[in-house]
C-alpha positions in Angstrom: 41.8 7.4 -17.4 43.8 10.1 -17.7 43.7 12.3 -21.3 47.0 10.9 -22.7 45.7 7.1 -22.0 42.8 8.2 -24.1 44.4 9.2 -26.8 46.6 5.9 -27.0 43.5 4.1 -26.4 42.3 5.8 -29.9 45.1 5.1 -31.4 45.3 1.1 -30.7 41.6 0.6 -31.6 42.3 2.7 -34.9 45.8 0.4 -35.6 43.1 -2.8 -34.9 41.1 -1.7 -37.6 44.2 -1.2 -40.3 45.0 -4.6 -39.5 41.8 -6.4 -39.6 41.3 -9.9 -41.9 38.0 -7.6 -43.8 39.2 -4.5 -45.1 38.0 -1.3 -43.1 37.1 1.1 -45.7 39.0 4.6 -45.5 35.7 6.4 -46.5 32.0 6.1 -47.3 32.7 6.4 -50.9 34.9 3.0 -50.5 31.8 1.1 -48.7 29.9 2.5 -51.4 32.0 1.3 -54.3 32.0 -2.2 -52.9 28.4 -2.4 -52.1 27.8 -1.5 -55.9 30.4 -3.9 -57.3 29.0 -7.0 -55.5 25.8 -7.3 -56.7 24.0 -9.0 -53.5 27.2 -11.6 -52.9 29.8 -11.5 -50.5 26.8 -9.9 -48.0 28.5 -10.7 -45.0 31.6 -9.2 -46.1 29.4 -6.3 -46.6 27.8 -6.4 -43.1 31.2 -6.5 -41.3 33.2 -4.0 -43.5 30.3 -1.2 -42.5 30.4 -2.4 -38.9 34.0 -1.4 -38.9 33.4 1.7 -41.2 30.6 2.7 -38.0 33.5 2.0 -35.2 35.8 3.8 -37.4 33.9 7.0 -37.2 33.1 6.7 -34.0 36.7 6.5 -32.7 37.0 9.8 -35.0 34.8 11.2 -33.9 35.8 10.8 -30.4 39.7 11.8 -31.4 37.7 15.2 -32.5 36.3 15.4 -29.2 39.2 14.9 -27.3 41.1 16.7 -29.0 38.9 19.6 -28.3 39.0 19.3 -24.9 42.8 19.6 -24.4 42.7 22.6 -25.9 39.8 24.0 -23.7 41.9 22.5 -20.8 
């Protein structure tokens, strides 16, 4: 995988998560929020927004990474 298919690969999985039926939360003050306003229901929605808040970082984290790389290269 060459670095271009990398980035589109990022990019895809990033679009996946816009689109998603459960919100992905744009930032840990957002999970945060909605853990506070639920009050112990909706636990599963919880459990799967954070799930995708996790992959969401990670992809970031690798875009940073990459992105890092091309310019060493």
């Amino acid at each position: 995988m060459n670095m271009e298919e990398l980035k589109e690969y990022i990019t895809l999985e990033n679009k996946k998560l816009e689109r998603s039926i459960i919100a992905t939360p744009a930032s840990m003050e957002d999970l945060d929020a909605f853990c506070k306003a639920n009050n112990g229901t909706n636990d599963v929605v919880l459990q799967h927004m954070a799930i995708q808040f996790g992959y969401k970082m990670a992809m970031q984290a690798i875009e940073h990474k990459v992105k890092q790389l091309h310019k060493a290269a």
